[in-house]
C-alpha positions in Angstrom: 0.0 0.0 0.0 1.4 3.4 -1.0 1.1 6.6 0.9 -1.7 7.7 -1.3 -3.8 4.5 -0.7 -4.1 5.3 2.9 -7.7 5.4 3.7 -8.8 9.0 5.0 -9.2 7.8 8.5 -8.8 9.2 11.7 -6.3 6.5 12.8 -4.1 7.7 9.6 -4.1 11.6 11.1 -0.6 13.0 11.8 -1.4 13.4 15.5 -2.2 9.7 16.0 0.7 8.1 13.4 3.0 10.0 16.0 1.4 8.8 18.9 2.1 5.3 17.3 5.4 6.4 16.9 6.7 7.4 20.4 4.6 4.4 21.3 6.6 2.0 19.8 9.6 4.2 21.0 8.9 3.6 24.3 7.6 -0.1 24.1 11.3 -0.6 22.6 12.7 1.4 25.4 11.8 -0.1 28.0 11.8 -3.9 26.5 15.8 -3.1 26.8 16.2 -1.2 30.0 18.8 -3.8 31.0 20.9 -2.8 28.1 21.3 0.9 30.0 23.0 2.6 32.8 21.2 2.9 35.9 22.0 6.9 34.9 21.2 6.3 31.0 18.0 5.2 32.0 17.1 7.7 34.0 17.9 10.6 32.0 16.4 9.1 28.8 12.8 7.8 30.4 12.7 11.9 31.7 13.0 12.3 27.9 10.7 10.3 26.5 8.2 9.9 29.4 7.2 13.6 28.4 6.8 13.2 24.7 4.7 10.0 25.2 2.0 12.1 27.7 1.9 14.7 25.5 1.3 12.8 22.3 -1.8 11.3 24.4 -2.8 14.8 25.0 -2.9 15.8 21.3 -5.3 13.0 20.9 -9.5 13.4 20.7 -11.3 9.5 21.9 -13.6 8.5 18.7 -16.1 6.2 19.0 -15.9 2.6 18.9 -16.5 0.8 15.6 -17.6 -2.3 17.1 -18.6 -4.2 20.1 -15.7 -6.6 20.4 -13.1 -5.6 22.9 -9.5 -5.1 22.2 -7.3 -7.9 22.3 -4.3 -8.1 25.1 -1.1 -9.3 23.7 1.2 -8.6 26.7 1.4 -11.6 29.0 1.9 -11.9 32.6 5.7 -13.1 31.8 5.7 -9.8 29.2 4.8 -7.8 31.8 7.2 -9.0 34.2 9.9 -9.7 32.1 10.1 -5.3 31.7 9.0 -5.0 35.3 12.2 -6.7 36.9 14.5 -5.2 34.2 13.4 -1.9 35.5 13.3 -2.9 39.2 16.7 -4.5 39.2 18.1 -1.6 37.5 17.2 1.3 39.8 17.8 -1.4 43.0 16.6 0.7 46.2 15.7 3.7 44.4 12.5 1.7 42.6 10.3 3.0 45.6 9.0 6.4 46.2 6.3 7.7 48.7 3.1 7.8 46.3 0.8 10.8 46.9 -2.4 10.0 44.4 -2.4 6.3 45.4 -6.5 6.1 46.2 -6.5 4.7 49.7 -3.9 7.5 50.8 -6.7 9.4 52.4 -7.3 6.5 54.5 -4.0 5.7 55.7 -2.4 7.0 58.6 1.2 6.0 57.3 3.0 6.9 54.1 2.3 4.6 50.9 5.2 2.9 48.5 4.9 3.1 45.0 7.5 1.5 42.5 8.9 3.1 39.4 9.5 -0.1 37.9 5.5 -1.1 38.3 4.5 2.3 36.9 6.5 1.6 34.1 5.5 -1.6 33.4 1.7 -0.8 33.2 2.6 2.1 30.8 4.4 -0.5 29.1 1.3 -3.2 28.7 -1.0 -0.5 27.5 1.3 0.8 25.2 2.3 -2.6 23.7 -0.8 -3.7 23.3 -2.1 -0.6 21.3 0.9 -1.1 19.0 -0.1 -4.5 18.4 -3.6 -3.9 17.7 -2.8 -1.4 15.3 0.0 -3.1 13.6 -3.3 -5.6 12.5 -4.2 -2.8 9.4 -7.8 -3.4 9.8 -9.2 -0.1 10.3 -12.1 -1.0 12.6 -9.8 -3.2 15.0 -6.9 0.0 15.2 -9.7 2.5 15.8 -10.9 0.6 18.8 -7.3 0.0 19.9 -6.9 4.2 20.1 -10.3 4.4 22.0 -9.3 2.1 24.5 -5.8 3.1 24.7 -7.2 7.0 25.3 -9.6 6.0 27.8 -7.5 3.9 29.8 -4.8 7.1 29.5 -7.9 8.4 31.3 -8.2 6.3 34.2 -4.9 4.9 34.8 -1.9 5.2 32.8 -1.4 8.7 32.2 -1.8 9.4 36.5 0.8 6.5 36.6 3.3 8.1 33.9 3.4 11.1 35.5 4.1 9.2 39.1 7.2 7.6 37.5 7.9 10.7 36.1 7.7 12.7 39.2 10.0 9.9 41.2 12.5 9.3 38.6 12.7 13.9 38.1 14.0 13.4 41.9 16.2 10.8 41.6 17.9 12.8 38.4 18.4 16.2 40.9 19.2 14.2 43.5 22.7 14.6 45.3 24.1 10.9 44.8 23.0 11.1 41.2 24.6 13.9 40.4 27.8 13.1 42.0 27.5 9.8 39.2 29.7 9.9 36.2 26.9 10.3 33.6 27.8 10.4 29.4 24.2 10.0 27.7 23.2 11.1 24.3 19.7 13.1 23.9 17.1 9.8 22.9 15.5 11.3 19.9 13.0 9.9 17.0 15.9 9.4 14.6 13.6 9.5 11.9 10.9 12.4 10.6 8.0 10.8 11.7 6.0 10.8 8.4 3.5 8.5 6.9 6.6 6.2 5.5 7.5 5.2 9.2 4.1 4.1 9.8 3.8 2.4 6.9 7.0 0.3 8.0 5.7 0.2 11.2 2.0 -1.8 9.3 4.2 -4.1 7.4 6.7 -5.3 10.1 5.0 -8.8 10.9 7.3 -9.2 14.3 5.4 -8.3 16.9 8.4 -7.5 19.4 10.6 -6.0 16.9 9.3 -2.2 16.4 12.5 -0.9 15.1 11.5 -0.5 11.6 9.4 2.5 12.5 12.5 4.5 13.9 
């Protein structure tokens, strides 16, 4: 399919082929936190953390096509598998004192949040919008964006911004700073156009999101 065959679609709109963009960027991301730094990681997830919630924010929900529900392709061991990459990385510095957690207005004593858990659930929502979408089918990558917006909505974007928050003090805090830290600015090394996201369509690895980069 060439550029011009691209159905006039919301799902085809600049705004959400970027969104698909810096989500794939971030799936990849944080599929290979091991590969980083305990400093690398930091200062590029403060990088691309941003992008991602404001890509989200750019977004209007549609309505559903259809009454079938999305399908999950992250599974538990998915999930976990980026969870402990991310938790073994920051060691002691995974926890933080969360502040929006629900039941804090009925608790008398502080309540511990993880980075690492924060960043998984981005993770599963994020993955599995990509993978919807990576389908073609119009109807089925609609739906994927609805429910990916929504659940921005209710859960995912409060718990971006709670990694973000915790991992903004560990990157100004005095031990980090006194780290030796040598990390190049994460960028989308590509312009993201309609060609990427054409690549992105015809890649038929589900893990492997590279060719949209």
């Amino acid at each position: 399919m060439s550029i011009d065959q691209l159905p006039d679609h919301l799902v085809y709109s600049k705004n959400v082929i970027e969104f698909v963009t810096v989500a794939a960027e971030t799936c990849l991301f944080l599929e290979h936190a091991s590969e980083f730094s305990r400093q690398d990681f930091v200062l590029k997830s403060v990088k691309i953390l941003p992008l991602l919630y404001l890509k989200t924010t750019l977004l209007d929900i549609s309505e559903s096509t259809a009454d079938d529900n999305v399908e999950r392709f992250v599974s538990e061991e998915d999930y976990l598998f980026v969870k402990e990459q991310i938790e073994q990385l920051l060691g002691a510095e995974d926890s933080y004192l969360e502040v929006f957690h629900p039941d804090m207005a009925l608790s008398d004593t502080p309540i511990a949040a993880f980075i690492s858990e924060n960043l998984a659930d981005v993770y599963q929502e994020m993955k599995d919008f990509a993978a919807n979408y990576q389908l073609g089918d119009v109807d089925i990558m609609n739906n994927a964006l609805v429910a990916c917006l929504e659940a921005f909505g209710e859960h995912w974007g409060q718990k971006l911004l709670n990694a973000l928050r915790a991992l903004h003090a560990l990157q100004f805090s005095d031990e980090f700073m006194l780290e030796d830290t040598d990390v190049e600015p994460i960028e989308i090394k590509n312009k993201i156009d309609r060609n990427s996201f054409l690549n992105f369509l015809h890649n038929e690895e589900d893990d492997d999101l590279s060719n949209i980069l």
